[in-house]
C-alpha positions as CSV (number, residue, x, y, z in Angstrom):
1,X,105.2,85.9,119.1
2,X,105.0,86.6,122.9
3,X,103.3,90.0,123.1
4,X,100.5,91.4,120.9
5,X,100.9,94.6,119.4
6,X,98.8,97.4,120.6
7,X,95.8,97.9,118.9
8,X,94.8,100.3,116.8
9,X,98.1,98.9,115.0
10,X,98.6,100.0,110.9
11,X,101.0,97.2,108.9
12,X,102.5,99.0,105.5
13,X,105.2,98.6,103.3
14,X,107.0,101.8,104.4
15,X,110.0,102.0,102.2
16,X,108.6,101.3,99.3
17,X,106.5,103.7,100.3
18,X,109.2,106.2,100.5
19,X,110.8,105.0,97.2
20,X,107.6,105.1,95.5
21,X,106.3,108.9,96.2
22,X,110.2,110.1,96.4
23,X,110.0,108.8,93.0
24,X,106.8,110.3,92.1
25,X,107.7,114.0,93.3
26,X,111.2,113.4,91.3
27,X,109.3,112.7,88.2
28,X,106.8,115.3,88.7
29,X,109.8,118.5,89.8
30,X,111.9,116.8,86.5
31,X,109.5,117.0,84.1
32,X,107.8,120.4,85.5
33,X,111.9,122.1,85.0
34,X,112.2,120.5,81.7
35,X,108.7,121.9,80.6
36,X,110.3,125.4,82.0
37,X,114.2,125.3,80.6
38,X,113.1,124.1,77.2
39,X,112.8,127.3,74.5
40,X,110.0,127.3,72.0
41,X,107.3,125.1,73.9
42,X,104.3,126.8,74.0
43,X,101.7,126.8,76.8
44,X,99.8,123.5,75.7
45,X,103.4,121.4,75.4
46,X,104.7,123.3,78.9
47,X,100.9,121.6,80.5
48,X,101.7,118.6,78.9
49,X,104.5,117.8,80.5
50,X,103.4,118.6,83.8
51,X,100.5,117.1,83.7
52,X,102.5,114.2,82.3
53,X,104.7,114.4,85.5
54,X,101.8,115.2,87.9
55,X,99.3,111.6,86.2
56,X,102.8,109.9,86.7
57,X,103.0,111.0,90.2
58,X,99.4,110.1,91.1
59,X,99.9,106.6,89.7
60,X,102.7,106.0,92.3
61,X,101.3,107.4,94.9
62,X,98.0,104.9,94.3
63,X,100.9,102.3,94.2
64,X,101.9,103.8,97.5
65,X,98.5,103.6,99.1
66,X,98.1,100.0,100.3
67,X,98.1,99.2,104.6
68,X,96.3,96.5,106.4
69,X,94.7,98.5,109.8
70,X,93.8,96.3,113.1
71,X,91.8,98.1,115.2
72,X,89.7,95.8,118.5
73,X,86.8,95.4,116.1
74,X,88.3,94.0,112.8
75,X,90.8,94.7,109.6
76,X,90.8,97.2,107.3
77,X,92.5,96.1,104.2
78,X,93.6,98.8,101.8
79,X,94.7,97.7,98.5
80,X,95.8,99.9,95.3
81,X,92.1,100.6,94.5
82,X,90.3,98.8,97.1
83,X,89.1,98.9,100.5
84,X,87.6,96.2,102.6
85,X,86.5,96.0,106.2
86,X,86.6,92.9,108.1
87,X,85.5,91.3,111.8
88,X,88.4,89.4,113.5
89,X,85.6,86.5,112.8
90,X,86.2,86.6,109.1
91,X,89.8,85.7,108.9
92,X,90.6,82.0,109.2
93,X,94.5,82.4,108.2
94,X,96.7,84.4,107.9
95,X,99.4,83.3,105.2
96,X,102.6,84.4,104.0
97,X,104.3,81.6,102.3
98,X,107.9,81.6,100.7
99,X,107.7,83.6,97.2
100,X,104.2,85.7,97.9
101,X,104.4,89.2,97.0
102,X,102.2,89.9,99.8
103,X,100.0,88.2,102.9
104,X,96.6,86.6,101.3
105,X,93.9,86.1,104.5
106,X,92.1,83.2,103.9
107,X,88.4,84.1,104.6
108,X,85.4,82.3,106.2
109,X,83.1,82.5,103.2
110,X,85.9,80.2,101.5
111,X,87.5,83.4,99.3
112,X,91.0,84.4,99.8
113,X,91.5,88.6,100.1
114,X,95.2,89.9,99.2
115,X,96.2,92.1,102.1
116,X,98.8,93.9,99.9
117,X,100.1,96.1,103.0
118,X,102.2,93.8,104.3
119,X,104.8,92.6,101.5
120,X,108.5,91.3,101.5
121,X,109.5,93.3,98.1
122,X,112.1,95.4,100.1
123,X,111.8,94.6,103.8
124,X,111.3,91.1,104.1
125,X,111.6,90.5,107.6
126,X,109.9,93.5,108.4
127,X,106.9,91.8,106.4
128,X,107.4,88.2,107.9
129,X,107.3,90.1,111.6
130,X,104.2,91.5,110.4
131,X,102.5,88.7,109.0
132,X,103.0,86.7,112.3
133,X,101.7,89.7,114.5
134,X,98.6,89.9,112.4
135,X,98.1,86.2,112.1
136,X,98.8,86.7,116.4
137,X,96.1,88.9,116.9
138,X,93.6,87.0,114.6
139,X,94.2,84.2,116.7
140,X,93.7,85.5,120.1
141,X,90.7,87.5,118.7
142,X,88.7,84.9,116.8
143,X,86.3,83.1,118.9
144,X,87.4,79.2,118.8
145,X,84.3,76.8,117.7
C-alpha cells in the first residue's frame, strides 16, 4: 500500500452491517403487525411477540456492533461483547490468512486478539484492503527494535 489512510480511520463490516439491522427492524415491524392483525391475543401474547421481535432485533444489532478504530495513539477493537484498547506497540502482526472469518492481531504479550471488524463474509476485498491498511499503519507506527 502506497499511502496511509488518514487517521482517526474506523474499519467495519458495513454490509453486513446493513443486512444485519435491516434484518433486525424487519423482524421486529413483522412480528409487532402480526401481534396487531391476529384476533383473540390478549395483551400478555400481543407483548410477547414484540418483545420477541424487539430481543431478536437487539441480538442482531450486538451482531452488528463489531469495528476495529485507529486513531494516532493506538486500536480500539470492538468485538460482539468486547472492547479492547491498544498502543500501536502492542500489535506485532496483523493477519488475515485464506479462510479467516476475520483479522486476528498477533499481540506482544504472545496472545492473539480477534479484531472481528474487519471480515471477508460479504466483502472480501473490501476486508483484504483493510487488513493491509491496518497491518500499513501498524508498521509505520511501531517503533522498530
Amino acid at each position: 500500500m502506497s499511502e496511509l489512510p488518514a487517521l482517526p480511520v474506523t474499519f467495519r463490516p458495513g454490509r453486513t452491517r446493513a443486512v444485519l439491522l435491516s434484518a433486525g427492524v424487519a423482524i421486529f415491524v413483522v412480528l409487532t403487525v402480526i401481534s396487531l392483525l391476529i384476533p383473540g391475543l390478549s395483551a400478555g401474547e400481543r407483548t410477547s411477540f414484540i418483545f420477541t421481535g424487539a430481543l431478536l432485533f437487539g441480538v442482531l444489532a450486538l451482531l452488528s456492533r463489531p469495528k476495529v478504530v485507529a486513531d494516532d495513539s493506538g486500536v480500539t477493537v470492538v468485538n460482539i461483547a468486547t472492547s479492547r484498547r491498544l498502543d500501536w506497540a502492542e500489535i506485532v502482526q496483523v493477519n488475515l490468512r485464506p479462510g479467516d472469518p476475520w483479522v486476528f492481531l498477533n499481540l506482544s504479550d504472545g496472545t492473539s486478539l480477534p479484531a472481528m471488524g474487519i471480515q471477508p463474509g460479504i466483502a472480501k476485498q473490501r476486508a483484504i484492503d483493510d487488513a493491509r491498511a491496518l497491518r500499513a499503519l501498524a508498521e509505520a507506527r511501531t517503533p522498530q527494535g
